[in-house]
C-alpha positions in Angstrom: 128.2 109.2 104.5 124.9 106.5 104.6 122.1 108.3 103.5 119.1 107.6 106.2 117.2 106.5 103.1 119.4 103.7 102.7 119.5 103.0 105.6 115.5 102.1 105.6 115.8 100.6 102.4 118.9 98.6 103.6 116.3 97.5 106.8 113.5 96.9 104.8 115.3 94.2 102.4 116.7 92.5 105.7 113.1 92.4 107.1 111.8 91.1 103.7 114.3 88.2 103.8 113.4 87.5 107.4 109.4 87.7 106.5 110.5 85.1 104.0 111.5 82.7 106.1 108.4 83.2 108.5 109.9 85.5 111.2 107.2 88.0 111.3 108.4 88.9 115.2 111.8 89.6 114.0 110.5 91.5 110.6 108.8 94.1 112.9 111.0 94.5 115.3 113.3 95.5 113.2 111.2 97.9 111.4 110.4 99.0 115.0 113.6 100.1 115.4 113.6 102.8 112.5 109.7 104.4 113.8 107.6 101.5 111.9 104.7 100.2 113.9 102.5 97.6 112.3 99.5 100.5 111.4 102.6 101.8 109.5 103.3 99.1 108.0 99.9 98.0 106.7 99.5 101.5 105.7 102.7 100.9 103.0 101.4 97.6 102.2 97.9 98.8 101.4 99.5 102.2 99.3 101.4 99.3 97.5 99.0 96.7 96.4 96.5 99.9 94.9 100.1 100.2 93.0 100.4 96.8 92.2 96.7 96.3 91.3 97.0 99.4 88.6 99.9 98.5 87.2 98.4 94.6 86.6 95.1 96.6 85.0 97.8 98.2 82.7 99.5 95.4 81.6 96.4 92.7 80.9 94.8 95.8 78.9 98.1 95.8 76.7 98.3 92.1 76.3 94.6 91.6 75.6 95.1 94.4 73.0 98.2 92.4 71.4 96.2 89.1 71.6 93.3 91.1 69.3 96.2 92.5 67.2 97.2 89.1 66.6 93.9 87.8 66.1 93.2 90.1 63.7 96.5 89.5 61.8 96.8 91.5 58.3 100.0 91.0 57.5 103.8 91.4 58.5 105.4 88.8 61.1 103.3 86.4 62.5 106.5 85.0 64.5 107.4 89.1 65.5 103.6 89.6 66.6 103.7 86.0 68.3 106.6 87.0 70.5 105.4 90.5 71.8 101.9 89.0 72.9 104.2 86.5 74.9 106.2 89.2 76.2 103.3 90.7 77.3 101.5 87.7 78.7 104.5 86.7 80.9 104.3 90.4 82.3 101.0 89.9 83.0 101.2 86.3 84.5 104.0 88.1 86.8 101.5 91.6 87.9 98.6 88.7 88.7 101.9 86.9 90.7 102.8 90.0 92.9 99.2 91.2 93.2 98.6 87.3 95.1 101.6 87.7 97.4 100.6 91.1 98.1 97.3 90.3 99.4 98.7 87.2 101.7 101.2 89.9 103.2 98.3 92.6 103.8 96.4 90.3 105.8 99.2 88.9 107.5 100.1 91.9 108.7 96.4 93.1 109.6 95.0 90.0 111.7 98.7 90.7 113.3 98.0 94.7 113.9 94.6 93.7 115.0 96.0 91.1 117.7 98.3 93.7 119.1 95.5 96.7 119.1 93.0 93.6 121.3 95.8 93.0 123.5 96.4 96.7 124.5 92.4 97.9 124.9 92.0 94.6 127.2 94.4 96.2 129.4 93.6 99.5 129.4 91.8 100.5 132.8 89.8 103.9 131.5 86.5 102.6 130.7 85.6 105.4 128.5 88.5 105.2 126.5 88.2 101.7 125.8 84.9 101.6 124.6 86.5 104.2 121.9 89.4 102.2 121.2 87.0 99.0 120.8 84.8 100.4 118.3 88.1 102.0 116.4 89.3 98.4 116.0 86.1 97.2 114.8 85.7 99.9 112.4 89.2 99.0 110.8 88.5 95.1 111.2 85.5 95.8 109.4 87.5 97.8 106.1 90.4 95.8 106.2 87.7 92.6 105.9 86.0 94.8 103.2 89.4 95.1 101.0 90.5 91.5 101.0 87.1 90.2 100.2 87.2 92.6 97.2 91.0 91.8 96.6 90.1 87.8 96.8 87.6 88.5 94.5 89.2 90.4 92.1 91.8 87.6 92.5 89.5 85.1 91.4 88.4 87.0 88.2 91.9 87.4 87.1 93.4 84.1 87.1 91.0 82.9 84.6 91.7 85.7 82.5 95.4 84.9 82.6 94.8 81.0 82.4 93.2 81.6 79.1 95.6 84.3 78.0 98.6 81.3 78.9 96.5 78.5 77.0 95.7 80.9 73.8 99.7 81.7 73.8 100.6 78.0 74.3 98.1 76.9 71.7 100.0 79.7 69.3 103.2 78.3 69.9 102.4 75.2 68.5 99.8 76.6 65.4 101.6 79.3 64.3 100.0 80.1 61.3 96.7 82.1 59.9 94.5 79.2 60.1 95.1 78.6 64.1 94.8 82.6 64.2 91.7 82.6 62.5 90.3 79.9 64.8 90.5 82.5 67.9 88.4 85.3 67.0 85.5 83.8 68.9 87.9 83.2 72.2 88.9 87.1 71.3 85.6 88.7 72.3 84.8 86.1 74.8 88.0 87.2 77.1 87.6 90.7 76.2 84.3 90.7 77.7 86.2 88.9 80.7 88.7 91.5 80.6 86.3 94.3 81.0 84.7 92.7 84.2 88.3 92.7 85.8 88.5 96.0 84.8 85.7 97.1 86.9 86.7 94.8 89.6 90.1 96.4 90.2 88.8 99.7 90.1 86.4 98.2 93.0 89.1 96.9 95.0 91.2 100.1 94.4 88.8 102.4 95.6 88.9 100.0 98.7 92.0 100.3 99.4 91.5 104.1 99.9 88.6 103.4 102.3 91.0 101.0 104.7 93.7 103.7 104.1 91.6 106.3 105.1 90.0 104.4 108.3 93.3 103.9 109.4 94.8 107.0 109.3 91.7 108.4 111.4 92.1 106.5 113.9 95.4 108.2 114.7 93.9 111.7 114.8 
């Protein structure tokens, strides 16, 4: 017997593939069909990207660490060392990746939920009511603004942190040796210092993301 969680999981690949090739009407009406409004889906996308955001914090933490182990090379494997600050880099250039995509689908999905929410309060005939439903939407229009500009921003600070961890591993790759090591010690405390700005900017953003979650969720009380 098909589990019901498969089932969602099942319809939530298919509406992936179909967001993919820009059928955003089709993606949620096929969500629709297992109890998934937009609001529900925002939700999931917002719960995500606080995910996404902690995990990337995680991994650039890790691979600046192996890029000052590296730096600060005693001994052992140069070639062994080389290859797990790679590893990491590429782990990292793939969080900063995912985090991007995650924040075009969040405000897809929010100017989309926001359209739908305008559409219903310009019909609604209860004066009172809509003047409460109005001021809902611009409370949420105002967080869900809020978390993208802190998300863009955080955005911005990351890429240069993982442009310079890409040209410090490129560079390595060709100069591998203790000389070409010793020649990034300086770059080493300059991105560490970039590193712990990020750091503070994705704990920013992810305490936003529990402000849009909560806004949200009190509108439907």
């Amino acid at each position: 017997m098909i589990s019901r969680r498969w089932v969602l999981r099942y319809a939530a690949a298919v509406a992936s593939l179909i967001v993919l090739v820009g059928c955003t009407s089709s993606y949620y009406k096929a969500m629709k069909t297992f109890g998934k409004e937009k609001r529900d889906i925002l939700v999931s996308r917002v719960k995500d990207s606080k995910k996404d955001q902690q995990q990337a914090k995680e991994q650039i933490k890790t691979t600046m660490e192996s890029f000052q182990a590296l730096t600060g090379f005693q001994g052992g494997s140069l070639e062994k060392n080389y290859k797990k600050l790679n590893g990491e880099y590429e782990k990292a250039a793939d969080s900063a990746q995912k985090l991007h995509n995650r924040i075009d689908s969040i405000d897809q999905v929010s100017n989309d939920l926001f359209k739908e929410w305008q559409k219903e309060i310009d019909g609604m005939e209860n004066k009172k009511l809509k003047a409460q439903s109005a001021v809902m939407l611009r409370q949420s229009r105002l967080s869900e603004a809020g978390y993208i500009k802190s998300m863009r921003q955080t955005e911005a600070r990351m890429t240069p942190v993982i442009t310079a961890f890409r040209d410090q591993v490129t560079f390595l790759k060709h100069n591998l040796n203790a000389r070409a090591i010793g020649s990034l010690k300086g770059t080493s405390a300059k991105m560490s210092t970039d590193v712990d700005v990020l750091m503070v900017s994705l704990d920013g953003s992810m305490a936003q993301a529990d402000a849009l979650i909560a806004s949200l969720n009190a509108d439907q009380t």
